[in-house]
C-alpha angles and dihedrals in degrees: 000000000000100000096209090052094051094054100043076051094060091036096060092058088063116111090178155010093234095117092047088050096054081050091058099038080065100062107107091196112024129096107204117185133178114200134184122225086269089063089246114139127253102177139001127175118227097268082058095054092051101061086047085053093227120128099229147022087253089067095062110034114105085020124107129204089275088076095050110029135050104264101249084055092037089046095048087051087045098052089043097060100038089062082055091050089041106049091020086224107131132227122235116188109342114174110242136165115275110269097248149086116324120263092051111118099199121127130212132216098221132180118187125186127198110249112224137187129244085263083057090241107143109239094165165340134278136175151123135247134196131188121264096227105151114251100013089057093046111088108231087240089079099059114182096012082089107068090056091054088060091039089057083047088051099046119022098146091059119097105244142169150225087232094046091052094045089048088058085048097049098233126103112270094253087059090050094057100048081060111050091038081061096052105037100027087234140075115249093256090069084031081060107047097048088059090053099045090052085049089048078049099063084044106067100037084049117038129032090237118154114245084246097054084046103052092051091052101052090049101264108126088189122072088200103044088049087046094062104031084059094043083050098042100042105027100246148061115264103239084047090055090042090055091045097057095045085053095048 
C-alpha cells in the first residue's frame, strides 16, 4: 500500500472540514486559524474566538486582525504570514506576543503553513498557537527544562544565563540550549528578550513610568538599546505605542 495514495484517497471523499473543526473546538488550550491571502479568516476554533472576544466563529469569518487587534500587534501577525504565503516556507514555534489586549505581557509558540489548492497554488495560511505559561506550555518530556522556563517568567530583569539555568536543570549548558532551541525556535537570549519587551509593554499602557525607568526595571541598562529592541520587536517606538494606547 503506498501510504501517501491512500490518504489522498480518503481525503478526496471529504465534502467538508466539519470533523476537523469539532476536534478543534475541543482543544482547552489551542488557538487554530485558517486565513486567505488577504489575511481574512476562514476558520477559527473557540479558543480562537475568545481571545477575539466574539462569541462565535461567524463573527469572525471575511474579517482580518485589524478588526480585532490594535494596528502595531495586527501589523507584526500580518507580516508574519505574508513572508509564509510568499516563500511557502512555513513557520514552527516562533515566539509572539500573545493575541489580546495590549499591556499583557504573555507570549505564544506559533506555527503557521501555507494552504495551497489541488493545483498547489498557495491561497492561504493555517496554524496553531498556545500560551507560553512555565510549566502548562512545557511537554512533560522535557522534565526539568521547565522550571527554568518558569524561572526565566519569574525573573526576566535579572541577568541570567544559559549556564545558571542549566545548572538548575542539571545538563551542560551546550545540551540546555539544544533543547530549548528545539522547543522555543530561539536561543534564550531572543526567549528572553521577548518576555522583557511585553513586560516593557504593560508598562507603558499602565504606569506613567519614564522609558528610562522602564527600561531598568525590566532588566535593559541602556535607554537606547532598550529603545530600539522594543521598536524592532513590537513595530513601533515605545513612546509612539504608549501614545497609541492611550489613544486607543
Amino acid at each position: 500500500m503506498n501510504p501517501e495514495k491512500f490518504r489522498q484517497d480518503f481525503l478526496r471523499q471529504l465534502d467538508a472540514v466539519q470533523p476537523l473543526q469539532q476536534l478543534f473546538d475541543l482543544l482547552p488550550d489551542v488557538t487554530f486559524f485558517m486565513k486567505d491571502r488577504q489575511g481574512r479568516f476562514v476558520m477559527r476554533n473557540r479558543h480562537g474566538c475568545e481571545y477575539c472576544r466574539v462569541g462565535s466563529e461567524r463573527e469572525l469569518i471575511g474579517k482580518t486582525d485589524y478588526d480585532f487587534h490594535p494596528k502595531a500587534r495586527a501589523d507584526l501577525y500580518v507580516k508574519g504570514d505574508q513572508k509564509v504565503m510568499r516563500t511557502g516556507v512555513p513557520v514552527i514555534n516562533a515566539i509572539e506576543p500573545a493575541p489580546e489586549e495590549d499591556g499583557s505581557d504573555r507570549l505564544i509558540i506559533c506555527s503557521k503553513v501555507p494552504v495551497r489548492n489541488r493545483q498547489g497554488r498557495i491561497i492561504g495560511i493555517a496554524g496553531i498557537h498556545r500560551e507560553v505559561e512555565g510549566f502548562r506550555a512545557t511537554p512533560k518530556s522535557y522534565g526539568r527544562l521547565s522550571e527554568a522556563v518558569q524561572h526565566l517568567h519569574t525573573h526576566y530583569a535579572k541577568p541570567l544565563t544559559t549556564r545558571q539555568l542549566a545548572s538548575m536543570v542539571g545538563v551542560s549548558s551546550s545540551q540546555f540550549a539544544r533543547r530549548f532551541h528545539k522547543l522555543f525556535n530561539a536561543t534564550l537570549r531572543q526567549y528572553l528578550l521577548r518576555i522583557r519587551i511585553r513586560a516593557a509593554g504593560r508598562l507603558l499602557t499602565q504606569s506613567d513610568k519614564s522609558i528610562t525607568e522602564i527600561a531598568v526595571e525590566i532588566g535593559f541598562y541602556d535607554h537606547a538599546h532598550f529603545s530600539r529592541t522594543f521598536s524592532r520587536l513590537m513595530g513601533i517606538a515605545p513612546l509612539a505605542y504608549r501614545k497609541q494606547h492611550q489613544s486607543d
